[in-house]
C-alpha positions as a Python dict, from the first residue, in 0.01 Angstrom:
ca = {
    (1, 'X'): (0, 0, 0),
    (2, 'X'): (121, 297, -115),
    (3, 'X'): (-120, 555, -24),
    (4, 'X'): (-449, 553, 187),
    (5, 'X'): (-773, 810, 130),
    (6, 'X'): (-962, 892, 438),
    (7, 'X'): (-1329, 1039, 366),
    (8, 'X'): (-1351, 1187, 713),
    (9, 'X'): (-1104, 1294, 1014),
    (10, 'X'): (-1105, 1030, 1282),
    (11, 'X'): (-847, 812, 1490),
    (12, 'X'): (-746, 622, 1182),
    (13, 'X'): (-558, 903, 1044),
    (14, 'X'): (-321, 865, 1408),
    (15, 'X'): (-264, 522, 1284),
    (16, 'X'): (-129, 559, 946),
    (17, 'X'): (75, 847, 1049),
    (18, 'X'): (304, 562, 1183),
    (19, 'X'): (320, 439, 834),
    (20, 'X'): (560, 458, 483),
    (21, 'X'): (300, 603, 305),
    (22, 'X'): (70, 888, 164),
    (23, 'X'): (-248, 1016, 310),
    (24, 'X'): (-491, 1213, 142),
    (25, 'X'): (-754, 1308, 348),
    (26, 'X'): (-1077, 1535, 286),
    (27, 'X'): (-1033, 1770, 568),
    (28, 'X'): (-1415, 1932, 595),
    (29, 'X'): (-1577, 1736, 867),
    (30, 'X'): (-1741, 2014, 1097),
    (31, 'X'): (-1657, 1742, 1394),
    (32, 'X'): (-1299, 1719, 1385),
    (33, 'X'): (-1143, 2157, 1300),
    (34, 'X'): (-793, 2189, 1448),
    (35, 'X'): (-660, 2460, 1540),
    (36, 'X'): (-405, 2694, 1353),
    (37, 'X'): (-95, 2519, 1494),
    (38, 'X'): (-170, 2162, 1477),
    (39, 'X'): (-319, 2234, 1124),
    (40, 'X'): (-33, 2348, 971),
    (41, 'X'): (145, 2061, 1105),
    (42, 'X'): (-59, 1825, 950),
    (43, 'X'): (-66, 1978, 633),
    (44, 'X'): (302, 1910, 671),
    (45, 'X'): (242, 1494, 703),
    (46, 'X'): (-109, 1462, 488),
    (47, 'X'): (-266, 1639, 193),
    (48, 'X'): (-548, 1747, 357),
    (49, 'X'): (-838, 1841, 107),
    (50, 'X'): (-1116, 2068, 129),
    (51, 'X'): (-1318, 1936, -128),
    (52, 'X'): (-1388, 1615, -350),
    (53, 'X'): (-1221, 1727, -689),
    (54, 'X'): (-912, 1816, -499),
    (55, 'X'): (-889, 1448, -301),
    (56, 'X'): (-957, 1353, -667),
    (57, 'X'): (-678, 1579, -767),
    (58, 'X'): (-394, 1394, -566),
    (59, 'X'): (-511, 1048, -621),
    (60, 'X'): (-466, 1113, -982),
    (61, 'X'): (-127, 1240, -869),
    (62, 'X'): (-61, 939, -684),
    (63, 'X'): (-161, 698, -910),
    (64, 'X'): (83, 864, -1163),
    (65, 'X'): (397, 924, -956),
    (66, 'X'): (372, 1321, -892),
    (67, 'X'): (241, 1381, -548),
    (68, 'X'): (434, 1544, -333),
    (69, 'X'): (575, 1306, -71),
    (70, 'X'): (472, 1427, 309),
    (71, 'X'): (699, 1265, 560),
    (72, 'X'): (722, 1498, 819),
    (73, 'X'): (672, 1402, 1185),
    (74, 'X'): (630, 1706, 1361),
    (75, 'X'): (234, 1670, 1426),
    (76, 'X'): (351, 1304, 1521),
    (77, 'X'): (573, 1377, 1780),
    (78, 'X'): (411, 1675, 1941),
    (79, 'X'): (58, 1523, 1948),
    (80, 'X'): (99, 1175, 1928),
    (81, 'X'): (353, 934, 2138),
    (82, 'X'): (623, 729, 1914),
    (83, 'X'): (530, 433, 1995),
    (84, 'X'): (169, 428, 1900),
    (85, 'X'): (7, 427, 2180),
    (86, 'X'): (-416, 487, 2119),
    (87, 'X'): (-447, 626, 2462),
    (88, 'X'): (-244, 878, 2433),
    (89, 'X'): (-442, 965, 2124),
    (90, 'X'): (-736, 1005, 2285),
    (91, 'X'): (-601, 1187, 2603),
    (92, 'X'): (-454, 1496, 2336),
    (93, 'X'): (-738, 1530, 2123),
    (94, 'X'): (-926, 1748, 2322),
    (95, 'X'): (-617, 2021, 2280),
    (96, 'X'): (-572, 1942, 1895),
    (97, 'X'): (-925, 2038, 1837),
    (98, 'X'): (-1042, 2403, 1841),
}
């Protein structure tokens, strides 16, 4: 797997940050709106879409080889714990959200 889509905003996308690949998420889900900070370092890990012909957009980049690769682990490692761990997840969203 190279790449995964996520339609909406929830604890999956804390799981694949762990992984070697893309995510392309569509980022307009009134229940999950992060603030300034923790936005713009997501931005930095996922493509984070605001509407369908953009998610549509960078899977036809994926799927030919010119998306922009997003590796960066700062939302990872200020939010999240390295290891994984889904409790600590939960414990920090209530200060990712706004």
């Amino acid at each position: 797997v190279g790449a995964v889509l996520l339609e909406f905003l929830t604890s999956s996308l804390y799981e694949c940050m762990y992984e070697d690949l893309e995510i392309i998420a569509l980022g307009n889900n009134a229940r999950a709106r992060f603030n300034p900070t923790s936005e713009a370092m997501l931005c930095k890990r996922v493509h984070l879409c605001n509407h369908l012909e953009e998610v549509k957009e960078k899977v036809t980049e994926f799927l030919s080889g010119r998306l922009e690769t997003r590796k960066d682990v700062s939302f990872r490692e200020k939010y999240l714990l390295p290891d994984g761990n889904i409790d600590k997840v939960t414990k920090v969203v209530r200060g990712i959200l706004a």
